[in-house]
VMD Tcl script that builds the backbone (N, CA, C; Angstrom):
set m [mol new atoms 279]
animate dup $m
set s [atomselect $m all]
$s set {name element resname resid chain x y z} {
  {N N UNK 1 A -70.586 261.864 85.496}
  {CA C UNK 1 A -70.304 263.018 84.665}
  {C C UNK 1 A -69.130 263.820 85.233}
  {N N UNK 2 A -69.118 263.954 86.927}
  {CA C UNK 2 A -68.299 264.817 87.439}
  {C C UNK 2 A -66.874 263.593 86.753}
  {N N UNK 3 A -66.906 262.883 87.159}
  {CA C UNK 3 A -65.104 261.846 87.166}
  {C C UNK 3 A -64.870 262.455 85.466}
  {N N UNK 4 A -65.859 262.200 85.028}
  {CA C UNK 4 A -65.581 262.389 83.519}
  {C C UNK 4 A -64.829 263.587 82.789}
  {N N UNK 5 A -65.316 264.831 83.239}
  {CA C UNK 5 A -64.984 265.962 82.948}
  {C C UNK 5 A -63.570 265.853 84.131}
  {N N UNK 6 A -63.191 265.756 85.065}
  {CA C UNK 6 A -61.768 265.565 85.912}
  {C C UNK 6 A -60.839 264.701 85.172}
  {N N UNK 7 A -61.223 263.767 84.491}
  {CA C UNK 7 A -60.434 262.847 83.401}
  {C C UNK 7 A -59.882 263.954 82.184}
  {N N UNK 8 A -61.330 264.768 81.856}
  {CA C UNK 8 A -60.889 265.115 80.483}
  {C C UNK 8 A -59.828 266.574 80.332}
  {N N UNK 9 A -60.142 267.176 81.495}
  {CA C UNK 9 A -59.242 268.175 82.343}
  {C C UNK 9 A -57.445 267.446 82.032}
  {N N UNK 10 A -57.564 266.499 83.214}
  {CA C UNK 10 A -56.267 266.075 83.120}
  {C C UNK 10 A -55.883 265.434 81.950}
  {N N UNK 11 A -56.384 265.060 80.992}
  {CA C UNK 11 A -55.894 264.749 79.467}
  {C C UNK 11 A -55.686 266.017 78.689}
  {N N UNK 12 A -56.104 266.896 79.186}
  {CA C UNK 12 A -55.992 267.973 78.323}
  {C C UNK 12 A -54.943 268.877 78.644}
  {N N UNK 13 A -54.301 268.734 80.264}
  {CA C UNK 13 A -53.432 269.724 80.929}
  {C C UNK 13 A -52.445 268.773 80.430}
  {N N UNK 14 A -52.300 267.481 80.270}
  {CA C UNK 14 A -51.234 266.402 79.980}
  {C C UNK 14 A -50.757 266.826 78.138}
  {N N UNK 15 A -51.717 266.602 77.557}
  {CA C UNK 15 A -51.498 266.593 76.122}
  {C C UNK 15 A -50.812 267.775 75.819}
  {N N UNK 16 A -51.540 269.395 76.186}
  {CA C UNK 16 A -51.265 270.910 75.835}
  {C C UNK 16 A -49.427 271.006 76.491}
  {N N UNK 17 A -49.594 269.992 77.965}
  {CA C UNK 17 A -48.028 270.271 78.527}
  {C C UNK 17 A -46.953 269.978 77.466}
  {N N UNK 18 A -47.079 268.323 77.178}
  {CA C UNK 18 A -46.603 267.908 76.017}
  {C C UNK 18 A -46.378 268.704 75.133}
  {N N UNK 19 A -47.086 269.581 74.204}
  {CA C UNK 19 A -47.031 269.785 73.135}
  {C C UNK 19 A -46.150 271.490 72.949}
  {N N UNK 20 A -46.543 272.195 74.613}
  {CA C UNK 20 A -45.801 273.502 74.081}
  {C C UNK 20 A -44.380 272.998 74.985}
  {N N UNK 21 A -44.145 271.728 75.434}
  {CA C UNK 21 A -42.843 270.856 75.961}
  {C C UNK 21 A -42.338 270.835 74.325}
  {N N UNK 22 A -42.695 270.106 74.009}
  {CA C UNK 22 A -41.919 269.802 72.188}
  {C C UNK 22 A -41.891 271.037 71.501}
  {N N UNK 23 A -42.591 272.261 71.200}
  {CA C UNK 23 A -42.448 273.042 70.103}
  {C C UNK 23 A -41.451 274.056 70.756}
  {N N UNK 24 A -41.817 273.957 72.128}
  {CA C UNK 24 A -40.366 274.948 72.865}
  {C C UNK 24 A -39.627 274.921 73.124}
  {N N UNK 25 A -39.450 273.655 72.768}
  {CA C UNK 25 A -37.405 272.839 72.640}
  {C C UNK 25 A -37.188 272.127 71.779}
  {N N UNK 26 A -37.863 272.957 70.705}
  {CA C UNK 26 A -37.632 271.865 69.475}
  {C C UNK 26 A -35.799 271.981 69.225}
  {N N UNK 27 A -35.700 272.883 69.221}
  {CA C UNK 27 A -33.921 273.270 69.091}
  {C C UNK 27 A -32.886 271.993 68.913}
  {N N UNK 28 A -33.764 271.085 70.613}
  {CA C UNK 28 A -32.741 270.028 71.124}
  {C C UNK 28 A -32.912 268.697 69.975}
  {N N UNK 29 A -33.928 269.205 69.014}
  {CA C UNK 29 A -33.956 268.078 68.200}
  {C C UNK 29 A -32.559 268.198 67.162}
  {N N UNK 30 A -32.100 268.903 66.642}
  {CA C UNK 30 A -30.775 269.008 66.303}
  {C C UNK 30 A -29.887 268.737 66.962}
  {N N UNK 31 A -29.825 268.497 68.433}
  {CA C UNK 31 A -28.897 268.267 69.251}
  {C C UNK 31 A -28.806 266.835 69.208}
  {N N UNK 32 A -29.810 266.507 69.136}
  {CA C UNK 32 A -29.891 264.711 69.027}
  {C C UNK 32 A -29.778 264.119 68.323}
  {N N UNK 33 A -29.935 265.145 67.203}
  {CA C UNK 33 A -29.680 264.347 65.650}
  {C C UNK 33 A -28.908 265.006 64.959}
  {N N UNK 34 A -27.416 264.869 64.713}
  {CA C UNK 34 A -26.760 266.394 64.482}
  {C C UNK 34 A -26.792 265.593 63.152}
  {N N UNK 35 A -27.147 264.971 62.187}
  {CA C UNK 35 A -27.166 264.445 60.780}
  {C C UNK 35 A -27.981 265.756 60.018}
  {N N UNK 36 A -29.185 265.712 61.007}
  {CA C UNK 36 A -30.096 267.220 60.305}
  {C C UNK 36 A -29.479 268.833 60.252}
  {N N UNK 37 A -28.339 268.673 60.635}
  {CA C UNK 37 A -28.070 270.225 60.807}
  {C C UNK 37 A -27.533 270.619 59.155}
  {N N UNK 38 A -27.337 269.582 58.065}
  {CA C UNK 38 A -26.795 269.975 57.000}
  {C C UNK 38 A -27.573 270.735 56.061}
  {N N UNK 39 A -28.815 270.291 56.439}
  {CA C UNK 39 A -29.714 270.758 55.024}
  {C C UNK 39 A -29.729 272.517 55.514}
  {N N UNK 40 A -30.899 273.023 54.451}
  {CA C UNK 40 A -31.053 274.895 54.606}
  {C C UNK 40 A -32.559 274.750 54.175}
  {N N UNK 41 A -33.184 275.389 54.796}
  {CA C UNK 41 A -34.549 276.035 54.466}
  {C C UNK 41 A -34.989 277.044 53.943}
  {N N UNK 42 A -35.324 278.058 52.827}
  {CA C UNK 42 A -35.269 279.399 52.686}
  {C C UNK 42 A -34.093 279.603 52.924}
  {N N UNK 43 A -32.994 279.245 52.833}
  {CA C UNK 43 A -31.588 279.587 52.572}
  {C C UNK 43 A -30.899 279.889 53.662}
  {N N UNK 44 A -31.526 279.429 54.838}
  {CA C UNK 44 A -31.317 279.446 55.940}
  {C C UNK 44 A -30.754 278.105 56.650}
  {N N UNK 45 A -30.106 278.002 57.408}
  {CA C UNK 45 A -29.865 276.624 58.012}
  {C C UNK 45 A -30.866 275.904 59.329}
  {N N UNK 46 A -31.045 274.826 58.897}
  {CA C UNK 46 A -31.739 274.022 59.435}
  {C C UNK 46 A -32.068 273.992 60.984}
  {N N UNK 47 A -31.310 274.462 61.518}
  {CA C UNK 47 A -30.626 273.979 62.542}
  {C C UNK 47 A -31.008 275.665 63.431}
  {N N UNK 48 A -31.507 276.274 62.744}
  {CA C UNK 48 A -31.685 277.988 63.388}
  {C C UNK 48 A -33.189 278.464 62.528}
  {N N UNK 49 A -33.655 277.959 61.593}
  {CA C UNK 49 A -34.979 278.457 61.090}
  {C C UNK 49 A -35.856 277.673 61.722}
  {N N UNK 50 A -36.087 276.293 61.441}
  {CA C UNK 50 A -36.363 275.335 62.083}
  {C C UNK 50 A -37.139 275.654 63.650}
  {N N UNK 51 A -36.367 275.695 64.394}
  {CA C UNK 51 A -37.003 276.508 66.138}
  {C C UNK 51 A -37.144 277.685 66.206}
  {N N UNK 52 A -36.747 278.310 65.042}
  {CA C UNK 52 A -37.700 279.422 65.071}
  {C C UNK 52 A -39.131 279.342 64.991}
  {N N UNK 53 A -39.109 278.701 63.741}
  {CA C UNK 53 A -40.864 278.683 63.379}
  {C C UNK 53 A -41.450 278.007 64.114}
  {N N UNK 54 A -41.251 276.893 64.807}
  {CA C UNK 54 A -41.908 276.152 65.482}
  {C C UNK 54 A -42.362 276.726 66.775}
  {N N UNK 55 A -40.753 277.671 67.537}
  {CA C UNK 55 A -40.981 278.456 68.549}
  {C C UNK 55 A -41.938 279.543 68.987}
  {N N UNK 56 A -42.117 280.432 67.632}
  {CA C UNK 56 A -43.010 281.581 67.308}
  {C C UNK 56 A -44.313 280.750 67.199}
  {N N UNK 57 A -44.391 280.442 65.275}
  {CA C UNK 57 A -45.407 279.948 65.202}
  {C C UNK 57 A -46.076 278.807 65.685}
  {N N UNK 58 A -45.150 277.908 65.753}
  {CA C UNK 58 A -45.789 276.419 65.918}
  {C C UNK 58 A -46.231 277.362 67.845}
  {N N UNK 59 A -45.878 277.873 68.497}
  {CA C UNK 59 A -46.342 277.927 69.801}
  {C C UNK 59 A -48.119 278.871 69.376}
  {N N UNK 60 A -47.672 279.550 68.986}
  {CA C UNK 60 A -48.903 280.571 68.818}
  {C C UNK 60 A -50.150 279.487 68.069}
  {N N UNK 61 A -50.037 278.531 67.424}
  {CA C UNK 61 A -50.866 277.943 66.998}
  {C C UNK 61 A -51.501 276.936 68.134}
  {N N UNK 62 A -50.003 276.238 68.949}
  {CA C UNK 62 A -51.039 275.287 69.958}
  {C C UNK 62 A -51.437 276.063 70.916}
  {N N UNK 63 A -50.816 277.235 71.455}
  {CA C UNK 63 A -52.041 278.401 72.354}
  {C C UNK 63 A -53.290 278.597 71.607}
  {N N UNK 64 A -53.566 279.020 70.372}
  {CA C UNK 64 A -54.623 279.406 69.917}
  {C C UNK 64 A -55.569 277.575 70.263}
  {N N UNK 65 A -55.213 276.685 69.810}
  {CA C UNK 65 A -55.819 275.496 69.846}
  {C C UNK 65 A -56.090 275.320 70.766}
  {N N UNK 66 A -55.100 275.696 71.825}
  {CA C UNK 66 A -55.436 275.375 73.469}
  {C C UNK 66 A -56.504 276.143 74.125}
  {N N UNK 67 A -56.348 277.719 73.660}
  {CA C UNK 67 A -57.723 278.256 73.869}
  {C C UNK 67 A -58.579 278.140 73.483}
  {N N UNK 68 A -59.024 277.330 71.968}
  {CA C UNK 68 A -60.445 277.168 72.072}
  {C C UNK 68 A -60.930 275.903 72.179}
  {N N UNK 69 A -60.175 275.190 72.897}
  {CA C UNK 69 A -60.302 273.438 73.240}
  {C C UNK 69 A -61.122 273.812 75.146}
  {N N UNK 70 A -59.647 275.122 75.557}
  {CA C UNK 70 A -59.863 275.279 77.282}
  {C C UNK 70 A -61.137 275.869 76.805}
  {N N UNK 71 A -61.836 276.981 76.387}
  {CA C UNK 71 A -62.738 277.115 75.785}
  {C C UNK 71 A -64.259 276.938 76.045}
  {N N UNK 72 A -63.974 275.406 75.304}
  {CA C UNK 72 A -65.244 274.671 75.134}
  {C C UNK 72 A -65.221 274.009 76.497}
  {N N UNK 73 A -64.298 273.263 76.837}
  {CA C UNK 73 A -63.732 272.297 78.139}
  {C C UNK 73 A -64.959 273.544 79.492}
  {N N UNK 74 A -64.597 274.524 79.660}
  {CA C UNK 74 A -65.260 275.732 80.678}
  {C C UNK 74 A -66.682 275.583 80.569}
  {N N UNK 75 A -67.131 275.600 78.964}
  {CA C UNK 75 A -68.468 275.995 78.923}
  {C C UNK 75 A -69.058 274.511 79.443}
  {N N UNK 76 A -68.209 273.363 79.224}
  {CA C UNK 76 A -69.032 272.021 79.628}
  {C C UNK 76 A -69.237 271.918 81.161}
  {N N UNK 77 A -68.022 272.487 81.530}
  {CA C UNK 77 A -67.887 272.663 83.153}
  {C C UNK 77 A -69.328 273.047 83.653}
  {N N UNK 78 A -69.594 274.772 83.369}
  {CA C UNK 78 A -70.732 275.745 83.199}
  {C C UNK 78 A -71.544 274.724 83.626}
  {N N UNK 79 A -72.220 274.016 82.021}
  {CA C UNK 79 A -73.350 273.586 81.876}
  {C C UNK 79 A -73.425 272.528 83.160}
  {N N UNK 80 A -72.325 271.537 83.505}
  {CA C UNK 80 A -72.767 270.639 84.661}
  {C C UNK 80 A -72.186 271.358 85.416}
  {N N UNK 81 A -72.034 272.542 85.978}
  {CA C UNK 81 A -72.757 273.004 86.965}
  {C C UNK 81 A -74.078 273.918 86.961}
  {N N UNK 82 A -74.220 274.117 86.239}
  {CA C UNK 82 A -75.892 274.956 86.309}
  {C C UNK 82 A -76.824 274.006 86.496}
  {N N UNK 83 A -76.569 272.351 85.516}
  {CA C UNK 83 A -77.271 271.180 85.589}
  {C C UNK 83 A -77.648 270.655 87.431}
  {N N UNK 84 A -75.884 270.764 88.142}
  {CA C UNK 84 A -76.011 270.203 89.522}
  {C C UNK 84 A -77.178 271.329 90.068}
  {N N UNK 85 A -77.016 272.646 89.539}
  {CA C UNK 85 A -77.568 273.784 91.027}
  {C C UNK 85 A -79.319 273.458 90.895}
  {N N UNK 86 A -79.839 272.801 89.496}
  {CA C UNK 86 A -80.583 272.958 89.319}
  {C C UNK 86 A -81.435 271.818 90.380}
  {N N UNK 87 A -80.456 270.745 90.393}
  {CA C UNK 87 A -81.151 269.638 91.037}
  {C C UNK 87 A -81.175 270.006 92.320}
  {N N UNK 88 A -80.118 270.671 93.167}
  {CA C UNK 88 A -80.183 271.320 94.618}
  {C C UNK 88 A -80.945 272.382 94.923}
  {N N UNK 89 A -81.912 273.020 94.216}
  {CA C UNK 89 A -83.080 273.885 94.539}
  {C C UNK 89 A -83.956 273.393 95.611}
  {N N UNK 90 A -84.131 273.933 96.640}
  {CA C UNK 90 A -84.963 273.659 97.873}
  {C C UNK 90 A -85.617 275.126 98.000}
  {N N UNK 91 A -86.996 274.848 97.640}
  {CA C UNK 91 A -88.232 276.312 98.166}
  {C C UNK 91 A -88.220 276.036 99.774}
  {N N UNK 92 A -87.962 276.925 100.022}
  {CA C UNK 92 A -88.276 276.904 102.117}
  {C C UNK 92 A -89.266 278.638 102.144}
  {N N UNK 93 A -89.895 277.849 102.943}
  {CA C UNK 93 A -91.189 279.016 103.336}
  {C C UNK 93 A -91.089 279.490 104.806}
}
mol reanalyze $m
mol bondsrecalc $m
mol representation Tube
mol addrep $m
């Protein structure tokens, strides 16, 4: 159970890194693909609305996700440890 939850930790610090890695440089995706900079969004250009929203919102959404993923991830922690303390109870008289 312990390896298990240390696995799911590090899949989760890996994935969340990833993901506010991509929405917080989304920018450089125009840099790489300068074909996309032509179009307009809301009458805006592609190339400047684009990392905005992703920057603001798209971040505020995988924080919110991330907090209630880290969340749940804590309370499982909790439970196997209240589970371990329970088995290490020793009455001494």
């Amino acid at each position: 159970m312990k390896e298990k939850l240390y696995r799911k930790e590090i899949l989760l610090t890996v994935v969340f890194s990833a993901l506010l890695m991509l929405f917080g440089h989304s920018a450089t995706i125009f840099v790489l693909f300068p074909g996309l900079q032509t179009g307009t969004l809301w009458g805006f250009p592609t190339q400047y609305i684009v990392p905005i929203l992703l920057g603001w919102f798209g971040m505020a959404a995988v924080c919110l996700v991330m907090t209630l993923v880290c969340n749940k991830f804590d309370d499982e922690m909790d439970a196997y440890v209240k589970s371990q303390e329970k088995q290490n109870v020793h009455v001494t008289e």
